[in-house]
N, CA, C and O atoms as a printed pandas DataFrame, in Angstrom:
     atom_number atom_name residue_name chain_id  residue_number  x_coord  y_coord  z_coord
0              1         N          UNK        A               1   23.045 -141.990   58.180
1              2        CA          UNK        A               1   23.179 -140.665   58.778
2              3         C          UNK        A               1   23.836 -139.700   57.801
3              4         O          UNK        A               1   23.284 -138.712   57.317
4              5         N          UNK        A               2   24.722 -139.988   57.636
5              6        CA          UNK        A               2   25.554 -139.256   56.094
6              7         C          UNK        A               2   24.793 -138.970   54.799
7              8         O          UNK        A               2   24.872 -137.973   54.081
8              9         N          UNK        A               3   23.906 -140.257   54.635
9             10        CA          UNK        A               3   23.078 -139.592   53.388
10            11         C          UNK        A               3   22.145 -138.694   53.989
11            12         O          UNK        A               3   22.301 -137.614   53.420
12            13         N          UNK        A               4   21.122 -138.590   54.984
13            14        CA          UNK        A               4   20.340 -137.911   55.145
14            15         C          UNK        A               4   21.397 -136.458   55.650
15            16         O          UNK        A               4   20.646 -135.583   56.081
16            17         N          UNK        A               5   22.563 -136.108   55.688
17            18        CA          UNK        A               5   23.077 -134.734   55.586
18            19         C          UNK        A               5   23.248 -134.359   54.150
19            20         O          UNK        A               5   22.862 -133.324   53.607
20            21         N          UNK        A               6   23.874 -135.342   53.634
21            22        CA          UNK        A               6   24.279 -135.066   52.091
22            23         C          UNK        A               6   22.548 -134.596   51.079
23            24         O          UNK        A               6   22.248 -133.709   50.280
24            25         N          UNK        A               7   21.917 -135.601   51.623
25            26        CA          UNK        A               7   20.491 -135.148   50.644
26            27         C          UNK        A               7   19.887 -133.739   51.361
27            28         O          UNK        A               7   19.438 -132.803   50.698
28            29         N          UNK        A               8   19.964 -133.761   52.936
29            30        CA          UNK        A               8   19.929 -132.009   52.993
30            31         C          UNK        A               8   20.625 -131.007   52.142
31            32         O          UNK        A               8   20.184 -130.055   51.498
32            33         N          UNK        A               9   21.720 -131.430   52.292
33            34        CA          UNK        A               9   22.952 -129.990   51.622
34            35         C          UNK        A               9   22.380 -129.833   50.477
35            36         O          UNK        A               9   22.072 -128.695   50.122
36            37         N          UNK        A              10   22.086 -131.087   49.557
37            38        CA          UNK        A              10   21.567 -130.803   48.353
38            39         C          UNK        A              10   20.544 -130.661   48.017
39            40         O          UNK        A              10   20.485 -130.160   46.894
40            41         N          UNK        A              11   19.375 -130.927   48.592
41            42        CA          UNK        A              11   18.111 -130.137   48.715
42            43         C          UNK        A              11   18.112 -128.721   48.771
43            44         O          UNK        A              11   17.390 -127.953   48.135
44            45         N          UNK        A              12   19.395 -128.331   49.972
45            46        CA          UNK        A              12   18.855 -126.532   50.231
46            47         C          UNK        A              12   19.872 -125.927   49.533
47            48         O          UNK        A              12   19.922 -124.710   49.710
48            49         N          UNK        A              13   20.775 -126.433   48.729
49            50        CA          UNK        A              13   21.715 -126.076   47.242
50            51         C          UNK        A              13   20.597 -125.801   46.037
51            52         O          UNK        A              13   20.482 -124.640   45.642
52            53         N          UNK        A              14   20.025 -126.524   45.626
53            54        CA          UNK        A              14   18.746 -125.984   44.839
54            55         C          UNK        A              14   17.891 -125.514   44.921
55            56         O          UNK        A              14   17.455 -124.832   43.993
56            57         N          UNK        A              15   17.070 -125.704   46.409
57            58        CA          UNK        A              15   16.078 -124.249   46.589
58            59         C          UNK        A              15   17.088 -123.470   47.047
59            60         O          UNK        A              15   16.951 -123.491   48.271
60            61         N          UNK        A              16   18.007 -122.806   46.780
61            62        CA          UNK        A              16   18.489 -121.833   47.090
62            63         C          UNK        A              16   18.695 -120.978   45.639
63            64         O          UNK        A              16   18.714 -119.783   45.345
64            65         N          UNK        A              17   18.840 -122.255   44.895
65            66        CA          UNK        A              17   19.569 -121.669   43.167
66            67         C          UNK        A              17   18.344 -121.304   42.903
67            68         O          UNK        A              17   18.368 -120.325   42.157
68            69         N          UNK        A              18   16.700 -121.815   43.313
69            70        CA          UNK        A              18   15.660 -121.863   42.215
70            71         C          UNK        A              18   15.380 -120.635   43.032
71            72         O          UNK        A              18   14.416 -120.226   42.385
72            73         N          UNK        A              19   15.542 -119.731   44.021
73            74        CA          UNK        A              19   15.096 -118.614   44.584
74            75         C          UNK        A              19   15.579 -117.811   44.362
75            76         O          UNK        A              19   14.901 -116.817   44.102
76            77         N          UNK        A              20   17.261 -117.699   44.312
77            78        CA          UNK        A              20   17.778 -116.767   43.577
78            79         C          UNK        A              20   17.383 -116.825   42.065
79            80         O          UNK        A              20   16.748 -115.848   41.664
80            81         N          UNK        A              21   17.600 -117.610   41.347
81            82        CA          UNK        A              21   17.293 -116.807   40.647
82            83         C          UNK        A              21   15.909 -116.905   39.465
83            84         O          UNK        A              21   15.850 -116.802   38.239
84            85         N          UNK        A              22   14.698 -117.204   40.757
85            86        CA          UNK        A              22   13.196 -117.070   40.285
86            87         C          UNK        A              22   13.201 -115.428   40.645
87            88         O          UNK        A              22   12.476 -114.672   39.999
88            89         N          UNK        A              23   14.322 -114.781   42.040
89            90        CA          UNK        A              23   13.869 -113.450   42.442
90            91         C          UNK        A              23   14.460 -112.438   41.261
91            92         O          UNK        A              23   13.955 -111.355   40.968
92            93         N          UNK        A              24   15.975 -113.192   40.473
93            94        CA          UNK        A              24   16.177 -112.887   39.629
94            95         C          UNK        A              24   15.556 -112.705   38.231
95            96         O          UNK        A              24   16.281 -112.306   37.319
96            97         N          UNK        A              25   14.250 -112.975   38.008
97            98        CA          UNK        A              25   13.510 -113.474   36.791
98            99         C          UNK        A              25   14.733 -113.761   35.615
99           100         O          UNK        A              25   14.787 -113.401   34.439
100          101         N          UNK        A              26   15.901 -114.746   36.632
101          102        CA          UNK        A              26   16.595 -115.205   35.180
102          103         C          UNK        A              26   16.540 -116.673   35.317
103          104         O          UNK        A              26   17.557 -117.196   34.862
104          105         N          UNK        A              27   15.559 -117.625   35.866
105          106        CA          UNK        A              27   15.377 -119.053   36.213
106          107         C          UNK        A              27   14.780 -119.169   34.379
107          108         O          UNK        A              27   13.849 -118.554   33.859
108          109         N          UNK        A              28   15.704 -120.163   33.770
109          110        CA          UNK        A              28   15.330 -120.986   32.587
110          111         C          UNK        A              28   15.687 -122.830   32.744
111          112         O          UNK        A              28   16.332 -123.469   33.575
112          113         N          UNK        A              29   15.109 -123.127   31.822
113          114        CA          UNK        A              29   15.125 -124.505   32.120
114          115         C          UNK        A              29   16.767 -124.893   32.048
115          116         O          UNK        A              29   17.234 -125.519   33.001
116          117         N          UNK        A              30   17.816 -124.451   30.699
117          118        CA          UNK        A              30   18.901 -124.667   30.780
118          119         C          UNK        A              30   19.855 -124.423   32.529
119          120         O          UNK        A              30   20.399 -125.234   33.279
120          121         N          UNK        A              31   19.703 -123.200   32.579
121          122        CA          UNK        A              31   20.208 -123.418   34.008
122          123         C          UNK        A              31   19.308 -124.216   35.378
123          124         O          UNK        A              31   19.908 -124.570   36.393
124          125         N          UNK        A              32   18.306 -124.349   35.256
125          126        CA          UNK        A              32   17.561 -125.161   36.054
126          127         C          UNK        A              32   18.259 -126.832   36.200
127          128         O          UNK        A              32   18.456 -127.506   37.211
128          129         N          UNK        A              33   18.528 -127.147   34.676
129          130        CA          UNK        A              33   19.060 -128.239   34.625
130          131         C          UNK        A              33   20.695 -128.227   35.287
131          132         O          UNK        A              33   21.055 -129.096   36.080
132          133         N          UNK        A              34   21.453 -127.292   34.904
133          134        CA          UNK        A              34   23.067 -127.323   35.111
134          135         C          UNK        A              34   22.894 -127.466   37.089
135          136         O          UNK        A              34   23.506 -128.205   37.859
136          137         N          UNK        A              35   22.016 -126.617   37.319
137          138        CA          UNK        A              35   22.139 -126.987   39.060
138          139         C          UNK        A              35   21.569 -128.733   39.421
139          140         O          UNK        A              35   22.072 -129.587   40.151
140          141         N          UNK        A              36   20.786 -128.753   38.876
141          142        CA          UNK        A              36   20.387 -130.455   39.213
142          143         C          UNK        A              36   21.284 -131.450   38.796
143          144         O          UNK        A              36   21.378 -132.528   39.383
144          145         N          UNK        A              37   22.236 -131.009   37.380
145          146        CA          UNK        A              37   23.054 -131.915   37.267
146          147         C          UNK        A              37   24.216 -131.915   38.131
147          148         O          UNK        A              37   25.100 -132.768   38.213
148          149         N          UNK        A              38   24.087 -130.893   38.723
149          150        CA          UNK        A              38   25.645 -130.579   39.148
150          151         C          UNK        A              38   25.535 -131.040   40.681
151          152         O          UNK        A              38   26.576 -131.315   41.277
152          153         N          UNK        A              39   24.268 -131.132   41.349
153          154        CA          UNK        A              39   23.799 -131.717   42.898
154          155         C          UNK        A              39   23.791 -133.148   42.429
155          156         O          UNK        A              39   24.340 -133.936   43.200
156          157         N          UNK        A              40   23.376 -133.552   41.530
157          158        CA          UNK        A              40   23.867 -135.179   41.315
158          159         C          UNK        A              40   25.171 -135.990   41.327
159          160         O          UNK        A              40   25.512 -137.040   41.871
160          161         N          UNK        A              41   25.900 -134.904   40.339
161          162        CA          UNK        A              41   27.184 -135.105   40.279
162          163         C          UNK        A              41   27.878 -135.533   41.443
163          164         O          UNK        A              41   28.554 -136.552   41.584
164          165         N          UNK        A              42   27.555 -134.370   42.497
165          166        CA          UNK        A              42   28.043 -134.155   43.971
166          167         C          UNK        A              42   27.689 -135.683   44.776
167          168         O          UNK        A              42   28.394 -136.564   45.269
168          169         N          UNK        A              43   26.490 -135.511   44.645
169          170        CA          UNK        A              43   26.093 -137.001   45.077
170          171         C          UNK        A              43   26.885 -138.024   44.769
171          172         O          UNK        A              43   27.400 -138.534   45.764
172          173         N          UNK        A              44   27.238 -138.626   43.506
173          174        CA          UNK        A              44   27.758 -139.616   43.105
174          175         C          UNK        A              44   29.144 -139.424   43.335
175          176         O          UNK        A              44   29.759 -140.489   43.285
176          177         N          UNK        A              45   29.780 -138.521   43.547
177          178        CA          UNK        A              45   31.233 -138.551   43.748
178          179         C          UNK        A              45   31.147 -138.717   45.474
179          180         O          UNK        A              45   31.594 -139.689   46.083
180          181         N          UNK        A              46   30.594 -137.755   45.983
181          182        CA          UNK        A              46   30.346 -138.223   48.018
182          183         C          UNK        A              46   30.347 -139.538   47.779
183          184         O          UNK        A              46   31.197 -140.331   48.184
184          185         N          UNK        A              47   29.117 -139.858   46.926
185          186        CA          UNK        A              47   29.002 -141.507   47.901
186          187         C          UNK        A              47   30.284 -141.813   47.332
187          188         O          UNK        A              47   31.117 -141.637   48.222
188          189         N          UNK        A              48   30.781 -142.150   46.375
189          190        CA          UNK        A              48   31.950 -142.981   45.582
190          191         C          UNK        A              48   33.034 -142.820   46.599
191          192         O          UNK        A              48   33.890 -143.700   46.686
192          193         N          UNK        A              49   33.076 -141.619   47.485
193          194        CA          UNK        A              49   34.506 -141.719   48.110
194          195         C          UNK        A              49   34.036 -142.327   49.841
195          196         O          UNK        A              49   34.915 -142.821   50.548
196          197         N          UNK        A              50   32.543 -142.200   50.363
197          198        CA          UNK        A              50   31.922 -142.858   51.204
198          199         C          UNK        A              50   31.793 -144.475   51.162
199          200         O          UNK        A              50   31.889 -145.152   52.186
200          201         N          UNK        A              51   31.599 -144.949   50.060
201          202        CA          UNK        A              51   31.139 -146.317   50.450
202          203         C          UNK        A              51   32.251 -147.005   48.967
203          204         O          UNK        A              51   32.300 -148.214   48.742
């Protein structure tokens, strides 16, 4: 139950980043990457303090 909230939050954390700023025409791959690394990150520290 917890992961399927946690993989929401972080699903609509990145389409949120890739909309802002695709509306921004400032979406590049460098920041494309810093948001995916940084929803992973999140991931691995949740679970680490979850399980």
């Amino acid at each position: 139950m917890i992961l399927k909230i946690l993989s929401i939050g972080i699903l609509i954390y990145l389409l949120w980043a890739l909309f802002h700023h695709k509306r921004n025409k400032s979406l590049t791959l460098p920041i494309f990457l810093e948001y995916l690394l940084t929803a992973i990150l999140v991931l691995i520290l949740i679970l680490g303090v979850i399980y």
